[in-house]
OpenMM code with the backbone's topology and positions (N, CA, C; nanometers):
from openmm import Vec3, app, unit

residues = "UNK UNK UNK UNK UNK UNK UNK UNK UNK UNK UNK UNK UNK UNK UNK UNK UNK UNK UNK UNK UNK UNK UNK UNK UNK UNK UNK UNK UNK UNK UNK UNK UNK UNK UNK UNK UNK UNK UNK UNK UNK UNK UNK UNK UNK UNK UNK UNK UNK UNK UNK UNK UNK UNK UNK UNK UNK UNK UNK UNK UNK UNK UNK UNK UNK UNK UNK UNK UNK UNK UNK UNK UNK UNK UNK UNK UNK UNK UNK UNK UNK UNK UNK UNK UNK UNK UNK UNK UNK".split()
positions = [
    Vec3(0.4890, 3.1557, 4.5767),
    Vec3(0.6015, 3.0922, 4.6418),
    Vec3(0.6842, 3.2010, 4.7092),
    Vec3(0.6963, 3.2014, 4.8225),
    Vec3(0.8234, 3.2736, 4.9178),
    Vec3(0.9903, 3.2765, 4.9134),
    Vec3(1.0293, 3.2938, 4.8903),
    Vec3(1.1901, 3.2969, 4.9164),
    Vec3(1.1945, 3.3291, 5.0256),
    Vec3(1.2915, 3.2715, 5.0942),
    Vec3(1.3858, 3.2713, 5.2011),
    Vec3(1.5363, 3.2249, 5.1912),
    Vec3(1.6308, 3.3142, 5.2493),
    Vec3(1.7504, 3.3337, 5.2335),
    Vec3(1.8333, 3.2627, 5.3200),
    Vec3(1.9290, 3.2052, 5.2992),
    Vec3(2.0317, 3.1904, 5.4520),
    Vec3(2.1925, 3.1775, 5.3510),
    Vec3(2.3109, 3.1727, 5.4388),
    Vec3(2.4407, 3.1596, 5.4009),
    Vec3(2.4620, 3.0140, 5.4213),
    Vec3(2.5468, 3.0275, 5.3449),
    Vec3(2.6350, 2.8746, 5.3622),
    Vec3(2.8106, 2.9003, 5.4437),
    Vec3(2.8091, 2.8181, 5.5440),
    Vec3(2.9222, 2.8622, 5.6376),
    Vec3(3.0203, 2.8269, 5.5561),
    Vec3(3.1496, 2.8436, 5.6532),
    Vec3(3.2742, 2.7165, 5.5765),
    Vec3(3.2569, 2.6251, 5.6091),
    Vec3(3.1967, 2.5594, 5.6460),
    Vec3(3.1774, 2.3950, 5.7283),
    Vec3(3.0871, 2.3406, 5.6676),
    Vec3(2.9833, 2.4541, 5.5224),
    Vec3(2.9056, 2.3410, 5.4498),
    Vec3(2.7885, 2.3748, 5.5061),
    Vec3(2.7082, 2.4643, 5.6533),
    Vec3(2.6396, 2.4134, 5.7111),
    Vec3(2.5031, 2.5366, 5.6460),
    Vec3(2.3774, 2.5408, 5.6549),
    Vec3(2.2729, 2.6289, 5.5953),
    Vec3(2.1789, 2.6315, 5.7212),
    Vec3(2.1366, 2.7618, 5.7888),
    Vec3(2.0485, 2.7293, 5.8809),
    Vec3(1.9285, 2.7026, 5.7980),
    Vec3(1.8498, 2.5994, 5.8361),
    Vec3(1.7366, 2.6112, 5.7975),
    Vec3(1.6025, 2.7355, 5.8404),
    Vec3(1.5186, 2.8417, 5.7865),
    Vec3(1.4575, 2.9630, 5.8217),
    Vec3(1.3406, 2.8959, 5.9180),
    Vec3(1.3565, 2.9735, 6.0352),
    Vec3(1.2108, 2.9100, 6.1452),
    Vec3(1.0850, 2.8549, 6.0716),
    Vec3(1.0532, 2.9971, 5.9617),
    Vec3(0.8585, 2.9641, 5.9377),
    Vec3(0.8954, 2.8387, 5.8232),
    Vec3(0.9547, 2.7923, 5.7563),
    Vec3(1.0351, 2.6657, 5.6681),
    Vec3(1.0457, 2.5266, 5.7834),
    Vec3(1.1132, 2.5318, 5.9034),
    Vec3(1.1323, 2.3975, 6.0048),
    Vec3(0.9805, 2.3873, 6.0522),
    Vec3(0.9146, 2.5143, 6.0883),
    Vec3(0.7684, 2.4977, 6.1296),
    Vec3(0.6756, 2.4456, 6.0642),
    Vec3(0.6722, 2.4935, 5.9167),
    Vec3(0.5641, 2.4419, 5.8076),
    Vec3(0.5684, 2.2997, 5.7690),
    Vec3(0.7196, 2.2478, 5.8308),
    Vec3(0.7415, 2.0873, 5.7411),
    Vec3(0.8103, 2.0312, 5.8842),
    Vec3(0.7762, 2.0558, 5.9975),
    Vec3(0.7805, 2.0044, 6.0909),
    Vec3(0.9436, 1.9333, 6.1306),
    Vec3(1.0331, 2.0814, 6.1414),
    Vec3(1.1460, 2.0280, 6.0938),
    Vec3(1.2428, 2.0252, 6.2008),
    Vec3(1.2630, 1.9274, 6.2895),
    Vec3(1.3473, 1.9738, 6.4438),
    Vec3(1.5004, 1.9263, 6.3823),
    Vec3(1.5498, 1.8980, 6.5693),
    Vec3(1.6836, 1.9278, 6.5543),
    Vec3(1.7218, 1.7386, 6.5187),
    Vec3(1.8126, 1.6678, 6.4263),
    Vec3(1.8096, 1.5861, 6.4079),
    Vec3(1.7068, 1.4963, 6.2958),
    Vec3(1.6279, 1.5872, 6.2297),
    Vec3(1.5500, 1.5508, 6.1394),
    Vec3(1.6592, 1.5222, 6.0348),
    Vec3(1.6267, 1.4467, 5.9720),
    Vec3(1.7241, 1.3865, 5.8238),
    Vec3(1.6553, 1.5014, 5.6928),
    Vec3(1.7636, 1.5309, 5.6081),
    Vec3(1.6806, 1.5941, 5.4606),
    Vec3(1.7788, 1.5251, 5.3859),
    Vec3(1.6987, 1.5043, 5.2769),
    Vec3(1.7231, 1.4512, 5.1821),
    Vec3(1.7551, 1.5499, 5.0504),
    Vec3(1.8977, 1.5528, 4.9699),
    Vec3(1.8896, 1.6320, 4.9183),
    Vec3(1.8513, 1.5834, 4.7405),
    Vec3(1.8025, 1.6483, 4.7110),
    Vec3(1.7409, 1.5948, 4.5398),
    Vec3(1.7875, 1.6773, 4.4274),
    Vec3(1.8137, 1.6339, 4.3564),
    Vec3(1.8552, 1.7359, 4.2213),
    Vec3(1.7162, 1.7574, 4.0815),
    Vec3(1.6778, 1.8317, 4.0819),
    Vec3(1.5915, 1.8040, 3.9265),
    Vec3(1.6614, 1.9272, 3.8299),
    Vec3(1.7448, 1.8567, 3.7351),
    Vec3(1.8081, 1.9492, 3.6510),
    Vec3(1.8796, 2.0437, 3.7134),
    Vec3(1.8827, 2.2072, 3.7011),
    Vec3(1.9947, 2.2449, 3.7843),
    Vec3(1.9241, 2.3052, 3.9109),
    Vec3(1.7912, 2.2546, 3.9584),
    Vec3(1.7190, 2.2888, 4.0878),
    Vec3(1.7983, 2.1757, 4.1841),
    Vec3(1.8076, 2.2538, 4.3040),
    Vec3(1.8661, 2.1615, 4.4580),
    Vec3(1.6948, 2.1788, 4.5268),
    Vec3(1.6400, 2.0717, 4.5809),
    Vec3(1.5402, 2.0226, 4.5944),
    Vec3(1.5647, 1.9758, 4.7811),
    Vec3(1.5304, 1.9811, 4.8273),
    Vec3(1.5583, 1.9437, 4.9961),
    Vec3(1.4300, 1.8678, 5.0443),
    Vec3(1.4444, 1.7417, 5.1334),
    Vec3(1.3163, 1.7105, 5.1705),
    Vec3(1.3144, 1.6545, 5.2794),
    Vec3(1.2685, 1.6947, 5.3950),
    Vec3(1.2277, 1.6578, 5.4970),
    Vec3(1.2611, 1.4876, 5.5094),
    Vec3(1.2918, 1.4231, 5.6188),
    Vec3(1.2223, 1.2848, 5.6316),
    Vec3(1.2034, 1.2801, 5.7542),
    Vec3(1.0661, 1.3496, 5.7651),
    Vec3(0.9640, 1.3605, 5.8999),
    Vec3(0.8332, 1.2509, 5.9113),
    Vec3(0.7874, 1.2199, 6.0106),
    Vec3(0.6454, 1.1310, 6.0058),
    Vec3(0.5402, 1.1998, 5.9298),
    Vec3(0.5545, 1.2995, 5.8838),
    Vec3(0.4300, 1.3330, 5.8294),
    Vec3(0.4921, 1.3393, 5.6318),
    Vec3(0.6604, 1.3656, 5.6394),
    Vec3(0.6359, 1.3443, 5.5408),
    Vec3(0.6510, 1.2332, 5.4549),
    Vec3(0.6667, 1.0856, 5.5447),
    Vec3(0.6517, 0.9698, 5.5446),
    Vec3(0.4774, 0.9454, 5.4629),
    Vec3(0.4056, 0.9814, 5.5917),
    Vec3(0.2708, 0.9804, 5.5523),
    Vec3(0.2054, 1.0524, 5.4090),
    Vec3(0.2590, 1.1683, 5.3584),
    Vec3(0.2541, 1.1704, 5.2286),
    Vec3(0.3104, 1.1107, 5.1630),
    Vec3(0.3986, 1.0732, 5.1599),
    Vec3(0.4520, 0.9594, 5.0535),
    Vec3(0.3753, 0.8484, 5.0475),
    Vec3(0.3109, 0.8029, 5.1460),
    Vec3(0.2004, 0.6880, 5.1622),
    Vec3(0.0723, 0.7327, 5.0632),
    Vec3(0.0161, 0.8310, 5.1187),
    Vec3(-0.0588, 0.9240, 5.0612),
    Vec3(-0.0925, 0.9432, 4.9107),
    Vec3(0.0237, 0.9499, 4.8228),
    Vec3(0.0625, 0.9821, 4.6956),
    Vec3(0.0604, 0.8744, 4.6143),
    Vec3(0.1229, 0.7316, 4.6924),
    Vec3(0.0947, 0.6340, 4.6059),
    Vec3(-0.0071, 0.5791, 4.6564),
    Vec3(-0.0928, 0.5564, 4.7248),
    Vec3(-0.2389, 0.4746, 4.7458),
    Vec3(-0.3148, 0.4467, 4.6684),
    Vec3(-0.3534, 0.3335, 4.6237),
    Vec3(-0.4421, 0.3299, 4.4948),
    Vec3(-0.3655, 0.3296, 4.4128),
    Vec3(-0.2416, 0.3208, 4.3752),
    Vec3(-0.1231, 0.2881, 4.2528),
    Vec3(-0.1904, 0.1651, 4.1740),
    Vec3(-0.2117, 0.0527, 4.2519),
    Vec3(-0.1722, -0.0832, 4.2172),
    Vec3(-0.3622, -0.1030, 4.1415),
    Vec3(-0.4818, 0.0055, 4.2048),
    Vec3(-0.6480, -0.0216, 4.2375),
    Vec3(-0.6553, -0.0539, 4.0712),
    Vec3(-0.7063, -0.2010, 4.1064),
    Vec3(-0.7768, -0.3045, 3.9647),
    Vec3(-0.7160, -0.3695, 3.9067),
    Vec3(-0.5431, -0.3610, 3.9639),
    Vec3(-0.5335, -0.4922, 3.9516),
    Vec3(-0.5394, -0.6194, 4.0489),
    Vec3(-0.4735, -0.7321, 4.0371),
    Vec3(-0.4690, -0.8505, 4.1084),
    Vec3(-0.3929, -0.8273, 4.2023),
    Vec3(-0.4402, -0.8635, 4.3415),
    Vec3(-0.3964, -0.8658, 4.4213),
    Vec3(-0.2877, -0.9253, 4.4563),
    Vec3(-0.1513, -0.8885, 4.5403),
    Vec3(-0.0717, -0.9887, 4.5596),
    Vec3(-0.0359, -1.1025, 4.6519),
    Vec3(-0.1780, -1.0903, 4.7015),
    Vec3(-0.1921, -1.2186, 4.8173),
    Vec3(-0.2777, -1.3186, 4.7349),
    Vec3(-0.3668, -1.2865, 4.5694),
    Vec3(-0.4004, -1.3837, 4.4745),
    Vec3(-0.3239, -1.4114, 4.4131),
    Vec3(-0.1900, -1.3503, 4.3677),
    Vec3(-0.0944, -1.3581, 4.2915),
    Vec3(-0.0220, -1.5279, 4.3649),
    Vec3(0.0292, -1.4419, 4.4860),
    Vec3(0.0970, -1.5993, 4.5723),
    Vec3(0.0231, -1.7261, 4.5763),
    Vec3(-0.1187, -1.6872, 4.5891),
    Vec3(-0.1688, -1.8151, 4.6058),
    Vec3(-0.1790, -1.8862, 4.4642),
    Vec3(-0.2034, -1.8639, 4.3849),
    Vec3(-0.2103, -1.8737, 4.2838),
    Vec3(-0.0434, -1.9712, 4.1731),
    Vec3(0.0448, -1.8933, 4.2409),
    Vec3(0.1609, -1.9348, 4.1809),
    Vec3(0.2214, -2.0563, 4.2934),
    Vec3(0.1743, -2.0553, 4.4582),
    Vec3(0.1778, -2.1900, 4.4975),
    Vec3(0.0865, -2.2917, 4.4498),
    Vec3(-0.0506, -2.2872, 4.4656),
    Vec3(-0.1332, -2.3624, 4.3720),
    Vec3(-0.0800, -2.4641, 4.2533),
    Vec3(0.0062, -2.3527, 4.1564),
    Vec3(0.1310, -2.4233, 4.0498),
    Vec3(0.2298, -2.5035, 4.0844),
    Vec3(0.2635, -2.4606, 4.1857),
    Vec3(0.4030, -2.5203, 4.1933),
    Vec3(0.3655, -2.6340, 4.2617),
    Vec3(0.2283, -2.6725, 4.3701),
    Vec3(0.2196, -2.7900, 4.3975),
    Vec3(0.1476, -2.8595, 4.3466),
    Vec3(0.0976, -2.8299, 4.2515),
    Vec3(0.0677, -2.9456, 4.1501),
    Vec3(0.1699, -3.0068, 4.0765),
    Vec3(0.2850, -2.8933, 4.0848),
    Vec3(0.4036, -2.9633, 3.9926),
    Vec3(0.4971, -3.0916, 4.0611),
    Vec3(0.4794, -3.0131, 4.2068),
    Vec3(0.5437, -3.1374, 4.3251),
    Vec3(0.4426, -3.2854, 4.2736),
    Vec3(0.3478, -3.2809, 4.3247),
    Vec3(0.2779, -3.3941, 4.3102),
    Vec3(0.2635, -3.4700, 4.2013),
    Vec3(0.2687, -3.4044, 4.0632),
    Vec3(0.3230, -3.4817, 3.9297),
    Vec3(0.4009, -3.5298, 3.9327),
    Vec3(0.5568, -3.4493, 3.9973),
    Vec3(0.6812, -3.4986, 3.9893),
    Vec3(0.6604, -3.6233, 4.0983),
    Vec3(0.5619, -3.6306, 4.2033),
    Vec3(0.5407, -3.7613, 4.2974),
    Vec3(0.4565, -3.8541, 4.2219),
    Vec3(0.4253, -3.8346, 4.1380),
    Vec3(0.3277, -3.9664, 4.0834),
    Vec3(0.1878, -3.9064, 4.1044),
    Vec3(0.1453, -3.8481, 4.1393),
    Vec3(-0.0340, -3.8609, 4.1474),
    Vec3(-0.0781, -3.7872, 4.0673),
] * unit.nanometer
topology = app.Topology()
chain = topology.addChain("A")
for resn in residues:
    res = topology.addResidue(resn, chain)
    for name in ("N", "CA", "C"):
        topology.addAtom(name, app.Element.getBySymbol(name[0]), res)
């Protein structure tokens, strides 16, 4: 892991270091997100690519279970049988 240095102005502000905006694709108007884990400050991009890892990371979360387009059908299925009881048939 690298260190890289910068100041903090009076205004709060931190340049972000060139080879750091380059590696995580970081322009002018990019959003970061700041994160805490314990007493680490954590910074994170919210770029299209690091959108796409986040996609990335959870894929296959949900693989083996039931789907949730069987789930819906399934729980309308219920509920209109319940209509039609409550109609008489």
């Amino acid at each position: 892991m690298k260190k890289y240095y910068a100041k903090m102005s009076s205004k709060g502000q931190v340049v972000v270091p060139a080879p750091i905006r380059e590696a995580f694709g970081i322009e002018a108007g990019t959003r970061i997100a700041f994160l805490t884990e314990g007493s680490r400050l954590v910074l994170e991009p919210e770029t299209v690519a690091s959108k796409l890892r986040q996609i990335e990371e959870i894929r296959g979360c949900t693989a083996g279970g039931p789907s949730g387009t069987d789930l819906l059908l399934v729980e309308r299925r219920l509920e209109r049988e319940r209509e039609l009881r409550e109609e008489g048939w």
